[in-house]
N, C-alpha and C positions, 0 to 999 in steps of 0.2 A: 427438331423434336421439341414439343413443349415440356417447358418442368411439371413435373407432377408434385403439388403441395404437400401433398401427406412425404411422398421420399424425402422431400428437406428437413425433416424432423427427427431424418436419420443421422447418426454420427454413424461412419461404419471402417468395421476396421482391415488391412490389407494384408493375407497370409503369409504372403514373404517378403524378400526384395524386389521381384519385380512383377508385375500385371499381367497374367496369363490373358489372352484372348476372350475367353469365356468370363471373366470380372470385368475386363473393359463391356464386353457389352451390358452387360448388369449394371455397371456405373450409368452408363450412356439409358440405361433406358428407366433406374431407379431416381437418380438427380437427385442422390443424397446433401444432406445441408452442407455434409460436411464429413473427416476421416480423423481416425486416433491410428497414431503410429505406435509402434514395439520397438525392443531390440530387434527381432527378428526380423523389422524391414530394415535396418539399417546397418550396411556392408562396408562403407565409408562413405567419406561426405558427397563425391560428386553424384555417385550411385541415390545414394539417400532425394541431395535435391532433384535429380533428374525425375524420384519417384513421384516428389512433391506435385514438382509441376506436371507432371501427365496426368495426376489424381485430376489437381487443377483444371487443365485443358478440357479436362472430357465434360464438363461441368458447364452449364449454362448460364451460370450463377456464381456470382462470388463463395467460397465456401470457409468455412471455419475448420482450421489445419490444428489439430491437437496431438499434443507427446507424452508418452506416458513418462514418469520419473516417478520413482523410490529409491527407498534409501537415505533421503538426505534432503 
């Protein structure tokens, strides 16, 4: 599938811990630039990187990995 230039422009962000089937294909066919994480996707560390890289994989393209923080 080709990247679509305007989806890169997206940073988008993932409702839970893990990637229901219907976001994967939305990933796969928006080819966003890029994803902001939450507490809410992250359950522990391996869960968390596992999430990472699947965002990653489905991506055409290098992507720009962002995490929310407050507080401090």
């Amino acid at each position: 599938m080709k990247a679509h230039p305007a989806g890169q422009l997206i940073v988008m962000g993932v409702p839970g811990p893990k990637i229901t089937d219907g976001l994967r294909d939305l990933i796969r066919r928006v080819q966003p630039g890029g994803f902001i994480f939450f507490t809410r996707n992250m359950a522990e560390a391996a869960q968390f990187h596992g999430l990472v890289k699947e965002c990653a994989d489905l991506l055409e393209h290098p992507a720009i990995m962002t995490v929310d923080q407050e507080g401090g």
